[in-house]
C-alpha positions in Angstrom: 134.3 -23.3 111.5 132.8 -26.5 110.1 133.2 -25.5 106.9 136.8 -24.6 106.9 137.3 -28.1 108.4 135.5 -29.8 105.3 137.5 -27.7 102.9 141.2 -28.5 104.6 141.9 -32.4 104.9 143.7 -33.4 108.2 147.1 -33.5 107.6 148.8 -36.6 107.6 151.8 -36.9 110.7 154.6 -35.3 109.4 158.1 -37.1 109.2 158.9 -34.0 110.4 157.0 -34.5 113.4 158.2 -38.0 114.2 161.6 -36.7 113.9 161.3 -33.6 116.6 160.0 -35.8 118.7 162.8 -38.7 118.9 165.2 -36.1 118.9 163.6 -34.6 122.0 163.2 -37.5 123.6 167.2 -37.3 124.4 166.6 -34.3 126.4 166.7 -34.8 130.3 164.2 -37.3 131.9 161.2 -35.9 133.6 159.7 -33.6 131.0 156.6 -34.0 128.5 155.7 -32.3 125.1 153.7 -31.8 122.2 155.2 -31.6 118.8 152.9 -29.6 116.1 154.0 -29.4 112.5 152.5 -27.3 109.6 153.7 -28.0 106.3 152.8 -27.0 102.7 152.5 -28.5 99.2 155.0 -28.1 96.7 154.8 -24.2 94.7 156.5 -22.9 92.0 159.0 -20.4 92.6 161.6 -18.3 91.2 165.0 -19.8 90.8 167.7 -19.6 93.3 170.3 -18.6 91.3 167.8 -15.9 88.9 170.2 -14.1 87.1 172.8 -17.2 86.2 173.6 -17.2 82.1 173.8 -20.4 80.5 175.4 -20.2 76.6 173.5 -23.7 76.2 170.5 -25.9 77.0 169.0 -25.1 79.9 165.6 -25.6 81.5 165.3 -25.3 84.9 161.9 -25.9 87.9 162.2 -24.8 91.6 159.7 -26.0 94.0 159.7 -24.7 97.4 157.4 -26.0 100.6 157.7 -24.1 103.9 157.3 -25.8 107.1 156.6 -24.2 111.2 157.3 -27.0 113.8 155.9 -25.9 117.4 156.5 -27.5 120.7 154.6 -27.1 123.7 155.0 -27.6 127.7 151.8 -28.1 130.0 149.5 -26.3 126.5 152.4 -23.3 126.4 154.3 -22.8 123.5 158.0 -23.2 124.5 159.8 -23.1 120.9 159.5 -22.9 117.4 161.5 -23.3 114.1 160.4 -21.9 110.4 162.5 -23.5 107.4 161.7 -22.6 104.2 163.1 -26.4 101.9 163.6 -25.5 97.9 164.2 -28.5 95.1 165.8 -27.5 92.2 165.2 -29.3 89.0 167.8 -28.9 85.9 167.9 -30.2 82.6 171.2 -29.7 80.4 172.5 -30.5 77.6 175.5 -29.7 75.2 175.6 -30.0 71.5 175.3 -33.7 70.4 175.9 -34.9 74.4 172.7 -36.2 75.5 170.8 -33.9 78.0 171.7 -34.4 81.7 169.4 -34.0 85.0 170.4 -32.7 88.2 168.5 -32.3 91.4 169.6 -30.1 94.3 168.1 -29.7 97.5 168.8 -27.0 100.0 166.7 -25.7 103.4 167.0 -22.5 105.0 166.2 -22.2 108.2 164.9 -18.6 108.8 163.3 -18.4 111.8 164.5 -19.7 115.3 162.8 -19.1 118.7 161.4 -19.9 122.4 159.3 -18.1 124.4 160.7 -18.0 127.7 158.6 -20.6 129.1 160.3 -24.1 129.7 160.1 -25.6 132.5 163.8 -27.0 133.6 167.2 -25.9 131.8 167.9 -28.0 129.1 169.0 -27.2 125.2 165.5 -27.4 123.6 166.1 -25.4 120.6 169.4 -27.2 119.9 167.5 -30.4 119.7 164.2 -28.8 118.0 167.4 -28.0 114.9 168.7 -31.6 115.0 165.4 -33.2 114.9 164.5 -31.1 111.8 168.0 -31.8 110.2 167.2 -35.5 110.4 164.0 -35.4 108.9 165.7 -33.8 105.5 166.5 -37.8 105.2 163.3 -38.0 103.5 164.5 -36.8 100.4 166.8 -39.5 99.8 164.1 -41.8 99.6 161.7 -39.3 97.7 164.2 -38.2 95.2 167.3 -40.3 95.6 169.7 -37.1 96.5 172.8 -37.8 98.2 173.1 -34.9 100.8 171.2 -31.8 101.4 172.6 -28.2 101.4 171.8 -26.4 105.2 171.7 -22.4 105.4 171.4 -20.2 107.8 171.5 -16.4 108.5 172.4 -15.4 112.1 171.4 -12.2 113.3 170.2 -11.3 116.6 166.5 -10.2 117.6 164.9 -10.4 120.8 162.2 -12.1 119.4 161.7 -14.1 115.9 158.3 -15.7 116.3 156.5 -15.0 119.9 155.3 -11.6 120.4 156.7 -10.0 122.6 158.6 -12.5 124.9 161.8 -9.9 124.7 159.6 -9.0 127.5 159.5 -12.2 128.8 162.2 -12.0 132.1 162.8 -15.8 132.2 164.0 -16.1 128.4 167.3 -15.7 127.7 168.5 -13.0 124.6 171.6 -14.1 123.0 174.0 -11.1 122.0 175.6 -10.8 118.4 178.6 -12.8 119.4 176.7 -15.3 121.7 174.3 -16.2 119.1 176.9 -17.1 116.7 179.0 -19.4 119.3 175.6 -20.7 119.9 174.5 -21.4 116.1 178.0 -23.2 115.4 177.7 -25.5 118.5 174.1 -26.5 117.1 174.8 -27.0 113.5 177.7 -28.7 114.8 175.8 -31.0 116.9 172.9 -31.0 114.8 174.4 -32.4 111.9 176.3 -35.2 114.0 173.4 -36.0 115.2 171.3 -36.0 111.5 174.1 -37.9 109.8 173.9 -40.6 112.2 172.6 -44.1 110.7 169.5 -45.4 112.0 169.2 -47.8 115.1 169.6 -51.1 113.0 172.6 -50.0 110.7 176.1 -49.7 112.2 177.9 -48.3 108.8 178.6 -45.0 108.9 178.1 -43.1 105.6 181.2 -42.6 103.1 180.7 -38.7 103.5 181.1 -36.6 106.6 179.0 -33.4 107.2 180.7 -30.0 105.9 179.9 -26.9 106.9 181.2 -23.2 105.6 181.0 -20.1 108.2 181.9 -16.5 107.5 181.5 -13.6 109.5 181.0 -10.6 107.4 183.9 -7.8 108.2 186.3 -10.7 110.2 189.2 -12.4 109.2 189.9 -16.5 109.7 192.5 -15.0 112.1 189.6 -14.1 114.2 188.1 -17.4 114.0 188.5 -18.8 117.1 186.4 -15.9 119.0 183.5 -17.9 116.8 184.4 -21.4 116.7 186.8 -22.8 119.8 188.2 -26.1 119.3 185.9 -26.4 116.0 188.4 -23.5 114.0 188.1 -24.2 110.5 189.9 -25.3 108.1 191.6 -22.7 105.6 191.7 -25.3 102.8 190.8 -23.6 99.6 186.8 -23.6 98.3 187.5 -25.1 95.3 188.1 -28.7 96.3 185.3 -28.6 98.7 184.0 -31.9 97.7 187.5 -33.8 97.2 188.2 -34.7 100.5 184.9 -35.5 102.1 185.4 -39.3 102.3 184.7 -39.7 106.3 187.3 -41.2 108.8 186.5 -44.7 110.0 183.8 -44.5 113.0 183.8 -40.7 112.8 181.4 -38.7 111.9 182.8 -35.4 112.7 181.9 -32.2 111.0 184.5 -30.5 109.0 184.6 -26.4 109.6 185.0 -24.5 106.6 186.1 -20.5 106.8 184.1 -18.7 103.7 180.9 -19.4 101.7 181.2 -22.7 99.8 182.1 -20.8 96.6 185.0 -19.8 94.7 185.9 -16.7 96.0 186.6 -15.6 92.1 183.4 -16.7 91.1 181.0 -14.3 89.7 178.3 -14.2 92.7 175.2 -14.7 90.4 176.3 -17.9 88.8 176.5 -19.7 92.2 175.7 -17.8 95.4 172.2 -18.7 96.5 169.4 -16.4 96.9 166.5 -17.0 99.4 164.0 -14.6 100.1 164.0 -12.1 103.0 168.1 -12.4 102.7 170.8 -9.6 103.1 172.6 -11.1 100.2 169.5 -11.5 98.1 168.6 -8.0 98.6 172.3 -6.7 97.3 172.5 -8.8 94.6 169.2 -7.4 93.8 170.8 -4.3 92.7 171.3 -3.5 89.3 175.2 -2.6 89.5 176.2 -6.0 91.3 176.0 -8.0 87.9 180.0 -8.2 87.9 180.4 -8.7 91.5 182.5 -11.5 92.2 182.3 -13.9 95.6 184.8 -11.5 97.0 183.3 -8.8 95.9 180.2 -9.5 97.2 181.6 -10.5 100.8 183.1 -6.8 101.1 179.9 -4.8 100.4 177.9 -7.1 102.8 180.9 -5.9 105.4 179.6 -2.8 105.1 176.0 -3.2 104.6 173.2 -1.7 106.9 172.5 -5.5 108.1 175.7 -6.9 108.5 178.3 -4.3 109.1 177.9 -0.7 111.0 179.0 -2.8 114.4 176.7 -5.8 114.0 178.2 -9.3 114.0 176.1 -11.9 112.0 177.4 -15.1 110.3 176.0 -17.3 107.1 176.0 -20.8 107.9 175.9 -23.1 104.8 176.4 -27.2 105.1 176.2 -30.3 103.3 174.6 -33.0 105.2 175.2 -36.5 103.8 171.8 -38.5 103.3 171.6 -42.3 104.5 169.5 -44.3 102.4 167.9 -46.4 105.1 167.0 -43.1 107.4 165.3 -42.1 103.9 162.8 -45.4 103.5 162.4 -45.4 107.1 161.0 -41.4 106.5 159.0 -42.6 103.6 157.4 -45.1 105.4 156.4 -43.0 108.4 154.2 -40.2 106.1 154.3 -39.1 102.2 157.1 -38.0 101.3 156.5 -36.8 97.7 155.1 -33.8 96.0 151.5 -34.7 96.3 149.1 -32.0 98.1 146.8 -34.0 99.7 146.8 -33.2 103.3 148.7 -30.4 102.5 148.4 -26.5 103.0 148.6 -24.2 100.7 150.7 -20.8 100.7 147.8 -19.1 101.3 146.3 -21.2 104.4 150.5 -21.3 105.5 150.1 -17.5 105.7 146.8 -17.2 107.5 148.6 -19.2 110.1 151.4 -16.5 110.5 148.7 -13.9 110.6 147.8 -15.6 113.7 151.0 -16.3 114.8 152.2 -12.0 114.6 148.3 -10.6 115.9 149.2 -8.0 117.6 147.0 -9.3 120.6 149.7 -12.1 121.0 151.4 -11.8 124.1 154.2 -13.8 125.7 156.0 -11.7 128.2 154.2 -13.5 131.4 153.0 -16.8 131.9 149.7 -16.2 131.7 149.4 -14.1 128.7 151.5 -17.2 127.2 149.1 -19.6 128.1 146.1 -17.6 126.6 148.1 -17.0 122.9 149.4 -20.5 122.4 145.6 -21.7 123.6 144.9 -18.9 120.7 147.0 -20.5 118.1 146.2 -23.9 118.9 143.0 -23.7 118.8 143.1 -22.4 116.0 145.1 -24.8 113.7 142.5 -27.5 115.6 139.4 -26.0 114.4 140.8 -24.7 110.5 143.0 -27.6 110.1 143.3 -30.2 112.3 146.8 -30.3 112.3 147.7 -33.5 114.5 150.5 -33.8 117.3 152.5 -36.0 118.6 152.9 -36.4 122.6 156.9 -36.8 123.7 158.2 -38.0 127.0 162.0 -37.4 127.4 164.3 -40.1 128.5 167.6 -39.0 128.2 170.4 -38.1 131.1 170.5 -35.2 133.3 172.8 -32.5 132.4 175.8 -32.7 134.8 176.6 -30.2 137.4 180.2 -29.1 135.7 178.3 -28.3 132.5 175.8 -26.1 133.9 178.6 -24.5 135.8 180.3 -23.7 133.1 182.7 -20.6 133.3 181.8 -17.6 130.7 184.3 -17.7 127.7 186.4 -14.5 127.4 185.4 -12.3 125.8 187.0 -10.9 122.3 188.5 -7.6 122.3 186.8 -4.4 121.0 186.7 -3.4 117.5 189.1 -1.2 116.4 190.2 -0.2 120.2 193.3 1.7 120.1 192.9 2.7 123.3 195.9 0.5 124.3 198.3 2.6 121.7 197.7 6.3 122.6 200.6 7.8 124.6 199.1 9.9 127.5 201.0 13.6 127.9 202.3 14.1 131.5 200.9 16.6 133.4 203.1 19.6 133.3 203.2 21.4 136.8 204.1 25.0 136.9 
């Protein structure tokens, strides 16, 4: 093991890290945690858009780094998030117009989970997702961008990233329909919360959060089984960005119906492509080269993954970046491409191997204990990956709220049940 600790540098605290951790300091007073982040360097990847013609000047770099945040209760692993973060770098130009730049940067968040294991009811996932949606403030310093692009596929699985847990009788398994109640209320919360200014500024950005849903094989008209009091807008795609200027002392997110394209758009010019994706993996096929937005919201109706009874939902928002959240974020832990400190792909991947042994167990308490004890001491003696200790401070939740009734639920698909005339008996 000594030798694999003088080949891999300590990382540096993450801002990552830092920013998990204030976040879960708002959660109910009377708990403690550990925050662990693993993050890579910057790598070269394939383009997000790989099959988008240009008729002029084009050169384009993506860079992609892929970070796991873990927290843990009493040595136990409790929950965990894997985002996958992608900057896109484009160079233009256009006969005699001098070439123009453009940077873009969009996360997906692929991975979601807790094991079962916290002590106390409180939303710790919610506030693992807001925590890491602040920290994307780092880019603002690091590359000056004004807002970050948010995805995220939901689909329900028992378990994402702790073996076995489905097992686990004290975690709670969202349905189809729950989970995607429950990822609107986060992003919803979680991008209040990340487009927040910081402690000492009391301007609000110019731009409010926007966020697009859709619901492969639904209607807006079904909206509100999804949304609530939150049902969005159905102003059309096209002006998505003309009427972001944000209310005075609001911060409010604005619900969008659709993806953030133009519906008549052809789907490989702008719809993007991250890996291990349903929409990737159509648009993979060689007869969707014509398919427009539309087009390609139809077949994913349909599709093995998204259709055939299953409800999932693509999540895809714009959070605003603050400047001074961005400096602060550079100042806590380097924010550039550098690799010093960092992982590579390769060491990022041994860490998953890990992760998904099948001798991982977290269906009881005790097997819990003995993987994250597994895992940790692993990334201790490979990598030295530092954490940060949290105590929370925040209010207890109130009785009404954890009291709260369960929403009705939506009718069944396709249930003519309430249309067929029944025959009366005829009795001889």
């Amino acid at each position: 093991m000594a030798s694999l600790q003088e080949s891999h540098p300590a990382q540096q605290r993450a801002p990552v890290a830092e920013y998990v951790a204030e976040s879960l300091r708002t959660l109910p007073a009377g708990s403690s945690f550990s925050v662990r982040v693993v993050y890579t360097a910057d790598h070269a990847v394939d383009s997000l858009t790989p099959r988008r013609p240009f008729s002029h000047f084009h050169a384009e770099s993506t860079y992609s780094r892929r970070i796991l945040a873990f927290v843990l209760q009493g040595g136990c692993l409790v929950a965990g998030l894997e985002a996958h973060e992608f900057t896109t770098l484009r160079i233009e130009a256009q006969g005699a117009q001098p070439p123009q730049t453009c940077v873009a940067v969009d996360c997906c968040i692929e991975k979601l989970d807790s094991s079962g294991e916290l002590a106390g009811r409180m939303p710790m996932a919610r506030a693992l997702v807001a925590g890491y949606l602040r920290s994307l403030h780092r880019y603002s310093a690091a590359l000056n961008v004004p807002s970050v692009g948010v995805h995220v596929f939901a689909r329900a699985q028992p378990e994402y990233l702790f073996a076995k847990s489905k097992d686990n009788p004290r975690k709670r398994i969202l349905g189809d329909l729950d989970l995607v109640k429950w990822w609107q209320s986060t992003l919803h919360h979680a991008l209040e919360y990340g487009a927040r200014p910081a402690p000492d500024q009391s301007k609000l950005p110019s731009v409010h959060p926007v966020a697009n849903c859709i619901v492969p094989g639904s209607t807006m008209l079904e909206s509100p089984w999804f949304f609530g009091k939150d049902r969005p807008s159905g102003a059309g795609l096209e002006n998505r960005n003309a009427s972001g200027s944000c209310a005075e002392g609001s911060l409010s997110v604005e619900w969008r119906w659709g993806l953030p394209y133009p519906l008549s758009a052809r789907a490989h010019d702008c719809v993007l492509q991250f890996p291990d994706d349903p929409i990737t993996r159509l648009l993979s096929e060689a007869h969707s080269s014509a398919w427009s937005v539309s087009a390609l919201l139809d077949m994913l109706s349909v599709s093995e993954e998204c259709g055939s009874g299953h409800r999932t939902a693509y999540f895809s928002a714009s959070l605003p970046l603050c400047p001074d959240i961005g400096a602060l974020a550079g100042a806590i832990g380097n924010c550039g491409t550098a690799s010093q400190g960092h992982l590579s792909f390769e060491d990022y991947d041994k860490i998953l191997v890990v992760l998904f042994d099948k001798d991982m167990d977290f269906s009881s308490t005790a097997s819990a204990l003995s993987s994250s004890s597994r895992l940790m001491g692993y990334l201790d003696s490979s990598f030295d990956i530092p954490f940060i200790d949290v105590e929370t401070t925040g209010p207890a939740i109130s009785a009404d709220r954890a009291q709260a009734p369960k929403p009705q639920e939506p009718p069944a698909v396709n249930d003519l049940s309430t249309m067929v005339r029944k025959r009366r008996k005829v009795v001889s």
